[in-house]
C-alpha positions in Angstrom: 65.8 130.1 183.2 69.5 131.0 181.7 67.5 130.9 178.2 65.2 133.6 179.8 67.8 135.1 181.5 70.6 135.5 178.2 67.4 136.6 175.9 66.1 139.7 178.2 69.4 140.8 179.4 69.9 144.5 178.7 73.7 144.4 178.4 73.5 141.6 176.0 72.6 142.7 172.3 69.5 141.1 170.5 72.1 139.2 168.4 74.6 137.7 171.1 71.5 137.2 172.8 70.3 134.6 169.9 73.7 133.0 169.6 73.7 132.5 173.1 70.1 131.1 173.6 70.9 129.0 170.8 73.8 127.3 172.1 72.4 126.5 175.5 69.7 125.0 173.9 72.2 122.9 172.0 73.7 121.4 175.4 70.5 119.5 176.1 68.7 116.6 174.1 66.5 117.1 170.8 63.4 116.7 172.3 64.0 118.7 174.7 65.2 121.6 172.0 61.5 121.7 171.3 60.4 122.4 174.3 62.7 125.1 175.1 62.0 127.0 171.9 59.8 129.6 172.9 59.0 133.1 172.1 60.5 135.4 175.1 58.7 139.0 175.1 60.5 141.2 178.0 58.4 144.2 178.4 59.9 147.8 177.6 63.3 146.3 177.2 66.2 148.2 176.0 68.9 146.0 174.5 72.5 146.9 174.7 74.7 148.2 171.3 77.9 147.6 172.8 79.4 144.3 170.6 82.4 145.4 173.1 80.5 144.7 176.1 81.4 140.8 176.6 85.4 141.5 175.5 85.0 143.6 178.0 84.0 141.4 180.8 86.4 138.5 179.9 89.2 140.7 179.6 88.4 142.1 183.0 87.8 139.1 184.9 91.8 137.8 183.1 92.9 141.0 184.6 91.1 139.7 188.0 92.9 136.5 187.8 96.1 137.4 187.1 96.0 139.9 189.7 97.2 142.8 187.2 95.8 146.0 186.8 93.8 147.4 183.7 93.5 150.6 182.0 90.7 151.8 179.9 88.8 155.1 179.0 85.4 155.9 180.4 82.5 156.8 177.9 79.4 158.8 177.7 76.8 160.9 175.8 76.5 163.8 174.2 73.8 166.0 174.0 73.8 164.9 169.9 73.6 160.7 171.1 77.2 160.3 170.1 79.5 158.2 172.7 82.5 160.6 173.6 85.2 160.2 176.1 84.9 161.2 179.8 88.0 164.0 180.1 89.0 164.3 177.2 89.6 160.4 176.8 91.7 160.3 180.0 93.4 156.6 180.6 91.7 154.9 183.8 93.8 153.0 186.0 92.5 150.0 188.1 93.0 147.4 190.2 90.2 145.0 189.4 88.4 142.9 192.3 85.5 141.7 191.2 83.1 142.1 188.1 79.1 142.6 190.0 76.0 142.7 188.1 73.6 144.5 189.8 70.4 146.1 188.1 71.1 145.0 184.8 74.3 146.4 184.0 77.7 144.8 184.7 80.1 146.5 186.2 83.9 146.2 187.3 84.7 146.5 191.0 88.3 147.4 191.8 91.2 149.9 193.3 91.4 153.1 191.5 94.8 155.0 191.2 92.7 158.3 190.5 90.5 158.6 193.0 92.4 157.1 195.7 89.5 154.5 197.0 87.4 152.0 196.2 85.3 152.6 193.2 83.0 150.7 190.6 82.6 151.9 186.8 79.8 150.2 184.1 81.2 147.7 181.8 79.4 149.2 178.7 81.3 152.2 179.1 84.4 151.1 179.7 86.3 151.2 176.4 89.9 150.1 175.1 90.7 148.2 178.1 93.7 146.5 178.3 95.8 144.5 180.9 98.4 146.2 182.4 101.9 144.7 183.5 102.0 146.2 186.8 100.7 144.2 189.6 97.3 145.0 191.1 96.7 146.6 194.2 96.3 144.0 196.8 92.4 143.7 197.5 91.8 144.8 201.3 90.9 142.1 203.7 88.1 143.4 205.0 86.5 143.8 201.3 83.4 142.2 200.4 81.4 143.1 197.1 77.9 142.1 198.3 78.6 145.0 201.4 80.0 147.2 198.8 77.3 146.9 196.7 74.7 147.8 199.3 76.5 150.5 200.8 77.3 152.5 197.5 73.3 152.0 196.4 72.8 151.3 192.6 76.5 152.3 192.2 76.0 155.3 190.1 78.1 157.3 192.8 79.4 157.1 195.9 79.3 159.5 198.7 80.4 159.1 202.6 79.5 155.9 204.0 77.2 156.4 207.0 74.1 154.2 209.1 71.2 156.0 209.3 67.9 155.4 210.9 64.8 155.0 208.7 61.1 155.1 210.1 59.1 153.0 207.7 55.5 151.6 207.5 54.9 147.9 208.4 54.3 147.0 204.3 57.4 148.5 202.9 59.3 146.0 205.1 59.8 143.9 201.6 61.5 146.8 199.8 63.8 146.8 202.9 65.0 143.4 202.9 65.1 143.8 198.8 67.7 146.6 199.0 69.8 145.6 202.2 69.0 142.2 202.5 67.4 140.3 205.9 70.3 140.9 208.1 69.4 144.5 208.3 68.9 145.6 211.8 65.1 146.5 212.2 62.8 147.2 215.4 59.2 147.7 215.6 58.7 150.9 216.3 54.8 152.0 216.3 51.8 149.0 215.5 52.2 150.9 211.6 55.9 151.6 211.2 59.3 150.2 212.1 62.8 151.3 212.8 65.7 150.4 210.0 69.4 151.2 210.3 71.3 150.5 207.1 75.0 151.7 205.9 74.7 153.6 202.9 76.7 156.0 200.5 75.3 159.4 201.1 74.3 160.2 197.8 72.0 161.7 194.9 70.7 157.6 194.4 70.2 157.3 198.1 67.6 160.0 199.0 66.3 159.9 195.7 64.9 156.1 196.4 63.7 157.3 199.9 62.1 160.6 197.9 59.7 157.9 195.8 58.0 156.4 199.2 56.1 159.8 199.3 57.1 160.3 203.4 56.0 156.2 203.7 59.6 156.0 204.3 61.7 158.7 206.6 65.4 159.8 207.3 64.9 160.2 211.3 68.9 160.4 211.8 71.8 161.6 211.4 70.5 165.4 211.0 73.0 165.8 208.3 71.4 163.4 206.2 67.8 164.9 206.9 69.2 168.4 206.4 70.3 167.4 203.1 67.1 165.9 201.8 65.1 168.8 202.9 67.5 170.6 200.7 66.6 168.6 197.7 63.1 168.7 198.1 63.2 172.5 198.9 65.6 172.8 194.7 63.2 170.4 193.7 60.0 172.8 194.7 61.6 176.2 194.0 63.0 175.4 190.8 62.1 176.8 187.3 61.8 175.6 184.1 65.1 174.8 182.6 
């Protein structure tokens, strides 16, 4: 399983991915080298570029243990493909908690001096971090990455954190408990349909997973949060070719 798991990781290139494979093999015996030597085919898989990537991680997670902040600059694309800075290659400024790996991608969990919160940035494009000699921001008591994690959905963004109530039929239960876990408070609601009431991050990621169910599964409350996705769907239908 960690031999499947190193060779079809996206944020692990196709080369660390061998070296890695490689030497987990090597921990067990020869016979059973043979056996684990296989040929591992992951379907539509992009592989990360970033040779960074792991530096990245290790250096973080030092940061985490030392309790010191880091700084780094934030990457992405250009309309040409070409990695550019974020602002103007502005110096980011955290206080690191806890590195999460959620959906493939790694990503560091900490205090931010910029935006004044909580906030969670992708390892691959984190770049030039360093450790920092000023003490980290004390983590909050009340902080917990797997509740972080659920609240901020996918953690492309974050947006007010709010508990809305969800109308869903009876077989998407599964995809319920997959994104917010079996302690989610449900209730049956009709013989077809039940009642969910998650905390989530009001954001783009957040009605744009309830927009796939095709109505199958429906913001009832607050109104603000219906209001907004009837917005969406309302740009979505009225606009024009770009």
């Amino acid at each position: 399983m960690l031999i499947d798991a190193v060779s079809s990781s996206r944020f692990i290139t196709q080369k660390k991915s061998q070296v890695l494979a490689k030497k987990l093999m090597g921990l067990s015996n020869e016979h059973r080298q043979k056996e684990l030597k296989r040929n591992i085919y992951a379907a539509n898989r992009v592989k990360s570029r970033s040779k960074s990537l792991l530096y990245t991680v290790d250096t973080a997670n030092e940061a985490i243990t030392k309790k010191k902040k880091i700084t780094f600059n934030y990457t992405e694309y250009s309309p040409e493909k070409k990695k550019v800075y974020r602002h103007d290659g502005e110096v980011y400024i955290l206080s690191p908690y806890a590195l999460f790996w959620n959906e493939d991608y790694y990503y560091i969990v900490g205090y931010s001096d910029k935006y004044d919160n909580i906030s969670a940035f992708r390892a691959d494009r984190v770049a030039s971090i360093a450790i920092s000699d000023e003490k980290a921001v004390k983590k909050p008591a009340d902080f917990s990455v797997e509740k972080y994690s659920t609240e901020v959905f996918e953690m492309f963004d974050t947006g007010e954190i709010i508990r809305v109530k969800l109308q869903c039929r009876n077989e998407h239960m599964k995809y319920i408990i997959d994104r917010f876990g079996e302690d989610i408070e449900t209730e049956i609601a009709t013989d077809a349909t039940f009642y969910a009431y998650p905390e989530v991050a009001l954001s783009p990621n957040f009605y744009s997973w309830v927009f796939k169910f095709a109505g199958e599964i429906r913001i009832l409350s607050p109104v603000k949060t219906v209001n907004e996705l009837t917005e969406m769907a309302q740009k979505l239908i009225a606009a024009e070719t770009i």
